[in-house]
Structures are given as C-alpha cells and as structure tokens.
C-alpha positions in Angstrom: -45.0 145.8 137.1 -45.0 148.0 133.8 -45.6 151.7 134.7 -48.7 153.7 133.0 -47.8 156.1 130.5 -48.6 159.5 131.3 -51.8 161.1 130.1 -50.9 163.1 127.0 -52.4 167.0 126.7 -54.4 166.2 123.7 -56.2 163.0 124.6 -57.0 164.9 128.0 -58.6 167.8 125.5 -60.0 165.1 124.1 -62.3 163.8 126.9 -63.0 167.5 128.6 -64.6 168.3 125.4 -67.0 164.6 125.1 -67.8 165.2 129.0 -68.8 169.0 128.4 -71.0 167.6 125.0 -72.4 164.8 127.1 -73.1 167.3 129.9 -74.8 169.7 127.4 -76.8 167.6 125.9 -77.9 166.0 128.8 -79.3 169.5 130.1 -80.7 170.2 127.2 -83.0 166.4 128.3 -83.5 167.4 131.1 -85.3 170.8 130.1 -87.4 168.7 127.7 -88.2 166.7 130.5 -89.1 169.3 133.0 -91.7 171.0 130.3 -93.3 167.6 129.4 -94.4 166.8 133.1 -95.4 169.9 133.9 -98.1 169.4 130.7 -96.4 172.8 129.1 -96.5 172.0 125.9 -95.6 175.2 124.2 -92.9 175.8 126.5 -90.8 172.5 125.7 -88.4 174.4 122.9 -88.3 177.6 125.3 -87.4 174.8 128.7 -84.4 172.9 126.3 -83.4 176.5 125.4 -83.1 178.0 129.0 -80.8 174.5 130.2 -79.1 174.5 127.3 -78.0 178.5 128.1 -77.5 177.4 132.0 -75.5 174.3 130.7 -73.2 176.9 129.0 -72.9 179.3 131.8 -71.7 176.0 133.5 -69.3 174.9 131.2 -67.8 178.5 131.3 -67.7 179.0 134.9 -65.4 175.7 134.6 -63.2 176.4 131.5 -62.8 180.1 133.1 -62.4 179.4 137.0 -62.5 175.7 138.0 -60.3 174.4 135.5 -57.1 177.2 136.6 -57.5 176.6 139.7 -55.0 174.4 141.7 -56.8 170.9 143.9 -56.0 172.8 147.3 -58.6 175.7 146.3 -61.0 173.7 145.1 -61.1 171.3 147.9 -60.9 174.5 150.6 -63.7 175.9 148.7 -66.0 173.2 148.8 -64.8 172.3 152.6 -65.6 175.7 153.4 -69.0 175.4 151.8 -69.7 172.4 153.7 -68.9 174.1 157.1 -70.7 177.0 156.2 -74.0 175.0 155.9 -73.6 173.3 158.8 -73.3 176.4 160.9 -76.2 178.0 159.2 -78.1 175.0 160.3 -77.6 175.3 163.9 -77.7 178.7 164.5 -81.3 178.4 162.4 -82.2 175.8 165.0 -81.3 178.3 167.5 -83.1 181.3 166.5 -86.3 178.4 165.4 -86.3 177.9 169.7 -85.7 181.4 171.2 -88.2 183.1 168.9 -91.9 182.0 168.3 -92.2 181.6 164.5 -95.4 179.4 164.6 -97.7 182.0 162.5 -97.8 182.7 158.7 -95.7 185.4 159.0 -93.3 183.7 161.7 -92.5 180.9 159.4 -92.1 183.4 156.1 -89.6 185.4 159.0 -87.7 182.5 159.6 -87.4 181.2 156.2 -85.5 184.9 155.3 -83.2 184.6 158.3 -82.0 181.3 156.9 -81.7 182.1 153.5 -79.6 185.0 155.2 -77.3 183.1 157.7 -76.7 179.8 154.8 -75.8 183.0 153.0 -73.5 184.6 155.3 -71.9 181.5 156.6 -71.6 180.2 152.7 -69.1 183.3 152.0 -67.7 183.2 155.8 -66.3 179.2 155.5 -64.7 178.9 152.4 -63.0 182.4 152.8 -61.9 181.5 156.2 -60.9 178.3 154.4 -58.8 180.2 151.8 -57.0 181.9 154.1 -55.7 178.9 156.1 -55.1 177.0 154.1 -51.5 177.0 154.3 -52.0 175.3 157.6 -54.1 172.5 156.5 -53.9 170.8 153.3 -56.9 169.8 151.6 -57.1 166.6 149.1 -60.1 165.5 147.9 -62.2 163.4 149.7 -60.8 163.8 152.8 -58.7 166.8 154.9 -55.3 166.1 155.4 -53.1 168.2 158.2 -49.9 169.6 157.1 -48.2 166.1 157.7 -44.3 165.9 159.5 -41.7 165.3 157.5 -41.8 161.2 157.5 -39.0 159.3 154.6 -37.2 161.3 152.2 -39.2 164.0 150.3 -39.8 163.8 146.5 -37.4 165.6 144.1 -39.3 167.5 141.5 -37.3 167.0 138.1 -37.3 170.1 136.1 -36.4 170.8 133.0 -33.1 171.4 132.8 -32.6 168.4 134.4 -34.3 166.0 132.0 -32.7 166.8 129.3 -29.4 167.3 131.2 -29.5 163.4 131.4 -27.4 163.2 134.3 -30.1 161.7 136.4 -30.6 159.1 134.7 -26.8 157.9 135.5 -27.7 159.1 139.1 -31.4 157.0 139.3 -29.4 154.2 137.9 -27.0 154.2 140.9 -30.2 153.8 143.3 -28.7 157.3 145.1 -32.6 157.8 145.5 -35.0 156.2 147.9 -37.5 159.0 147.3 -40.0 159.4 143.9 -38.6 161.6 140.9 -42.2 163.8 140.3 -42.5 165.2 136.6 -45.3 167.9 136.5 -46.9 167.7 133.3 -46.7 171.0 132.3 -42.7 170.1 131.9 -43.2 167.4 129.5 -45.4 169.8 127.3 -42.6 172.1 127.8 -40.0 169.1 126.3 -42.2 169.0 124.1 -42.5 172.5 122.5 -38.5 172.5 122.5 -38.6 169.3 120.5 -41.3 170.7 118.1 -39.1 174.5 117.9 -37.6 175.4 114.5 -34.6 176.0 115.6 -32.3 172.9 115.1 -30.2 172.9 118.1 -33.1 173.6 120.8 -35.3 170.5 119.1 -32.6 168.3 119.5 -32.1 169.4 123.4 -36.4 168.8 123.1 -36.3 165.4 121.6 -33.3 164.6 123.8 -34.7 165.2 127.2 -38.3 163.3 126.0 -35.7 160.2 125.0 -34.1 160.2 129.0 -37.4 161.1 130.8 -38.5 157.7 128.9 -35.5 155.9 129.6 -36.0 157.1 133.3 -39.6 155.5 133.8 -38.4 152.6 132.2 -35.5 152.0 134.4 -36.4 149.4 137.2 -36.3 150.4 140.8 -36.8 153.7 140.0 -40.5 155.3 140.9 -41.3 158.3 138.5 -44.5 160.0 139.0 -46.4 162.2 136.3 -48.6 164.5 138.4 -51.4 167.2 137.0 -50.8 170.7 138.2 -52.6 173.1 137.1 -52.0 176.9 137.0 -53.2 180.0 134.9 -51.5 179.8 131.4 -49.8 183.2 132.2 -47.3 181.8 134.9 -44.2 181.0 134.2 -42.6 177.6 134.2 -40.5 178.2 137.2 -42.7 180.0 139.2 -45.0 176.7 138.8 -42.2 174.7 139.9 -41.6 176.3 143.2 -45.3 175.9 144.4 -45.5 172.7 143.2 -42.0 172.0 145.0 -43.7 173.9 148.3 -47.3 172.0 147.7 -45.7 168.3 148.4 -43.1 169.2 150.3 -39.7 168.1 148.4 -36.5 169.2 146.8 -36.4 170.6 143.2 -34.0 168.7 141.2 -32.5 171.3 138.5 -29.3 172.5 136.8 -30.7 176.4 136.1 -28.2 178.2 138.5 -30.9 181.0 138.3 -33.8 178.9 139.5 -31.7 177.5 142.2 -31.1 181.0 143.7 -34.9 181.8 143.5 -35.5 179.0 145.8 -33.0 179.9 147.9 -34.3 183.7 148.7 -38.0 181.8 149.0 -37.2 179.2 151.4 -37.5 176.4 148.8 -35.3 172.8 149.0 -33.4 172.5 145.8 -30.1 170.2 144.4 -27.9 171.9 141.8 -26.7 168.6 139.4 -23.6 170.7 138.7 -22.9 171.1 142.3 -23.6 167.2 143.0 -21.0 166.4 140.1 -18.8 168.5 141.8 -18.5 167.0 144.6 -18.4 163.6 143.8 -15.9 164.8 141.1 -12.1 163.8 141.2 -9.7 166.7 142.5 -7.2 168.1 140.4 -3.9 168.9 142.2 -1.7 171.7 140.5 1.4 170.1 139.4 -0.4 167.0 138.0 -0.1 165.6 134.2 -3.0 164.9 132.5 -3.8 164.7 128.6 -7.0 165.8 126.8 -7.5 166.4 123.3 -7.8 170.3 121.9 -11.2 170.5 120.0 -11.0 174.3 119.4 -8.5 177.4 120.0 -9.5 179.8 122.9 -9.9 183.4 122.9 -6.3 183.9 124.4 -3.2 184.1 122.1 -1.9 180.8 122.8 -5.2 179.3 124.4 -6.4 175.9 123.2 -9.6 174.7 124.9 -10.5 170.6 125.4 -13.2 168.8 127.4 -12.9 165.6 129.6 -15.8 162.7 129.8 -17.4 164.4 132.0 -17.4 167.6 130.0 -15.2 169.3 132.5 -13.7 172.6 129.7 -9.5 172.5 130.3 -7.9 175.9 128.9 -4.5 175.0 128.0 -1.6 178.0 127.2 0.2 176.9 124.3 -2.0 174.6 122.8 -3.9 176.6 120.0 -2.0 175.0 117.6 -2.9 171.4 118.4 -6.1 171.4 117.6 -7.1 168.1 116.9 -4.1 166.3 118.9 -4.3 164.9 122.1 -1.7 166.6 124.2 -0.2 166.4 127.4 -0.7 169.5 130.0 0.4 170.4 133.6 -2.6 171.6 136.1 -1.8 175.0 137.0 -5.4 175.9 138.5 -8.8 175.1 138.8 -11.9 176.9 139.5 -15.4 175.7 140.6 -18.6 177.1 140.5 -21.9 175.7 141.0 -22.7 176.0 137.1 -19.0 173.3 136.4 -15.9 173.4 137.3 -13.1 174.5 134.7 -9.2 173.9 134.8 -6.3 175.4 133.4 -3.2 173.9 132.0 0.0 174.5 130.2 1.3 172.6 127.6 4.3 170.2 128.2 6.8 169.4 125.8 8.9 165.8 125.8 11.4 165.3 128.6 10.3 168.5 130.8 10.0 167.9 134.6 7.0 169.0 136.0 6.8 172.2 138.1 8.3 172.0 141.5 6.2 175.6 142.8 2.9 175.4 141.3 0.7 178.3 142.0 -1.4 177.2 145.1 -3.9 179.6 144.5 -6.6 180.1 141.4 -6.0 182.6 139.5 -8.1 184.5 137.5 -10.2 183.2 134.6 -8.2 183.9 131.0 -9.6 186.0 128.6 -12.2 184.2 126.7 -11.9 181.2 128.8 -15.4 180.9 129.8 -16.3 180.6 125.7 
C-alpha cells in the first residue's frame, strides 16, 4: 500500500484561506437573510455589514488563538465547556424546586441565576480542565486516559537525524518495530536549510529531504507526518520535547545538546552517535590498520584520515602522506557520545608492532579534534 504524501505548508495555506472566504461570505448571507425576513428593508446593507464585521472577529479569534494552540487545549477547552453546562443545568433544576419562581418576577429571577451559574460553571470546567490535563489526555471526539505503556513507543525523528541519514541504514535493518513520527514543522525546517544561501547548509537541506523520502518509501517501515502546532516564537527543540512528552516516545537525534536537555527534563531520547558506537568494532592498541591521509593535522607530524564509517584517525608521522594510504599502529582511542576518534602512529616496512602499548587513552593531540 503506497503511503500518502504529507500535506505541504502552502497547500495547507491554501485551503485555511478558501474556508475563511467561504465562511465570510457565507455570513455576510446570512445577514442578508436575517434582514429580509424580518421585512427590514433598509437595514439589509447595515445586517450583511454587522456579519461580515462578526465574521472577521471570528476569523481573528482563530488566526490569533485557535490556530496556536496545541489539540490537547482545544479539546480540554471544549470538554470543559461541555461539563460546565451540564452542571449549570442541574444545579438550575435545583434552585427551579427549592425556590418558588412561578410569578413574573420569579421566572425573570431565575432566568438571571442561570445566566449566572452557565456563567460561572463555563469558566470553572474548562479551567479545571486546563489544569489537569496532564492527567487525562484529550483527543477529539472522544477522552482518552493517560494510556500504560502497551508495544514500543514511537521515536520522534529530528532533524539532525534526517539528514544524518543513518537511519535510513538502521530502518532498513528492521531494528524498529515502533513508527518513525516526523512533525511537520521539521520538514519546513529541511526545508528552509535547503532553500539557505549558503552552499554547504543547502546541501545538508536538500540532503536530509532526499533520505526522509527515501525513508517513507522504504517498505516495512511506518513513517508518520503529524501536525503540531505551537506559537511561531518557540524554538524547534523545545517543540520536539513536548511533542516527544505528548505521545509518549523516544526522540531520535544526533544534537548531543538536545539530548542532554531531555535528559535534565525527564524526556526518552537515542543519541545515533552513541548507537553507532556501540555496535561499532573495537579497536585494540597494538593493532595494524591502514586508512588513507586526506589532510595534515594541527600537530607537527599529525596527519588526519577517516574510515567508512567516518570514524577521524590522527596519525603521528603521517603529515606528509597526504593522499597515500598508509599503514598505522592503534595507540589509543577515545569515545564520546558525539564519535569516537583513534590515534595511530605511522609504521614503516619490516617494523614489529609494539609489544607495551599504552593501555590507557591519553589525551587528545593538539588540534586533533579539527
């Protein structure tokens, strides 16, 4: 089964802005309408006028408040409406049967002490609502409780991770049972880094939209485009930890930063550097192993090269093979949870290898993290 393509920003823009003109002209009807059977014949221009100003108000209220505001406030809003009507009622009904409100001035009584208690209860629900909401989650049309943790949770690709392009390798190796979730506000995101003027960031841009394609396309693997929306002010991360708190999964990312934010908040993440280092070959001091010098290091005698797997090697003696592929001895590695990176000396024709390597791993080199 082919997978739908995901909604793109501007034909979205496209149909707000037809719905709001239908909507507004539509009001604008219905004004005329109003004025015609009510025989009002001078007031028709004044009736489309007032709905068309109302219709407007409308729109606003949505562009300026709806529309920025994530599906969990909405729904507990409107919830919280509901249950606030339904409590005015019966406690009208009560106050209707204790008190006598048969007379003129009993019924205009008890019409005020609704209008007060739908009032009161209308602001009591939905702020109730607001406030718990972290206990209940709301989804539209129906109330969901904060469900247990059933299967594996979704991973929430970020950035960073698309364009890394590592998971695409990963997906391929069906490592995941659960559903890779792209908010959309990542691929406009891709998408302004594809469209940036500077040459190396636009490549990253139209990179990462060329694997999160090749992703969706790849069979077995379920990739979900979801909606989220937040005010335009907040930050991409910050929109990827409540999206990764809202439905409960792991945030997929290679942003050591990030990863450490979701650590101090309590949020489930996976580092792709730290996955590739452990599934990563060890390298034993004392082993031979050849790469080829693409550049000299910072040190005096530093050449620096890079295995398949873009593992950086640092090898003393080598800055004058660049461009040859030379064979080194291991002296140390070091790993950290942005790569791991290993040093090396050079080794000439006919030398043995080193009987005492240096157990330990020793500092970084000067300029060996260039």
């Amino acid at each position: 089964m082919s997978k739908p393509p995901p909604v793109d920003a501007s034909e979205q823009r496209l149909a707000l802005f037809t719905l709001r003109a239908f909507f507004f002209v539509s009001a604008m009807g219905l004004g005329l309408y109003v004025a015609q059977n009510a025989e009002a014949t001078g007031m028709q221009f004044v009736s489309m006028i007032v709905s068309g100003l109302i219709a407007i108000c409308v729109i606003l209220v949505d562009y300026m408040a709806v529309a920025r505001s994530s599906i969990g406030t909405v729904s507990a809003i409107v919830f919280g409406l509901l249950i606030g009507l339904l409590v005015a009622q019966i406690f009208v009904g009560i106050v209707s049967l204790v008190g006598d409100f048969e007379s003129e001035g009993g019924k205009e009584t008890l019409g005020a002490i609704r209008l007060a208690l739908v009032l009161i209860f209308c602001y009591l629900g939905p702020a109730y609502i607001l406030r718990t909401q972290d206990d209940l989650r709301f989804i539209v049309p129906y109330v969901e409780f904060r469900r247990q943790a059933q299967g594996p949770r979704p991973l929430i690709l970020d950035t960073s991770a698309i364009i890394d392009g590592r998971i695409v390798d990963v997906a391929r190796c069906n490592v995941f049972d659960a559903p890779l979730v792209v908010p959309r506000f990542v691929i406009e995101e891709l998408q302004k880094i594809a469209d940036s003027g500077d040459r190396a960031r636009r490549e990253r841009g139209r990179k990462g939209l060329e694997r999160l394609k090749l992703l969706r396309d790849e069979t077995g693997v379920e990739v979900e485009v979801i909606a989220a929306t937040y005010a335009q002010h907040t930050e991409v991360d910050r929109r990827l930890i409540e999206v990764t708190r809202t439905r409960e999964g792991k945030l997929v990312t290679c942003d050591y930063n990030l990863q450490q934010v979701c650590e101090v908040e309590g949020v489930p993440s996976i580092n792709l550097n730290q996955l590739a280092a452990a599934v990563k070959l060890s390298f034993v001091a004392g082993e031979l192993m050849s790469v080829r010098i693409t550049r000299r290091g910072e040190g005096p005698e530093q050449g620096v090269g890079y295995l398949e797997d873009g593992t950086m090697v640092v090898v003393e003696g080598a800055r004058e093979s660049k461009g040859q592929t030379v064979t080194c001895e291991i002296t140390s590695t070091i790993q950290s949870s942005q790569g791991r990176m290993v040093f090396a000396r050079l080794r000439s024709e006919g030398s043995a290898p080193s009987e005492d390597p240096k157990p330990e791993d020793p500092a970084p080199a000067e300029g060996a993290s260039a």
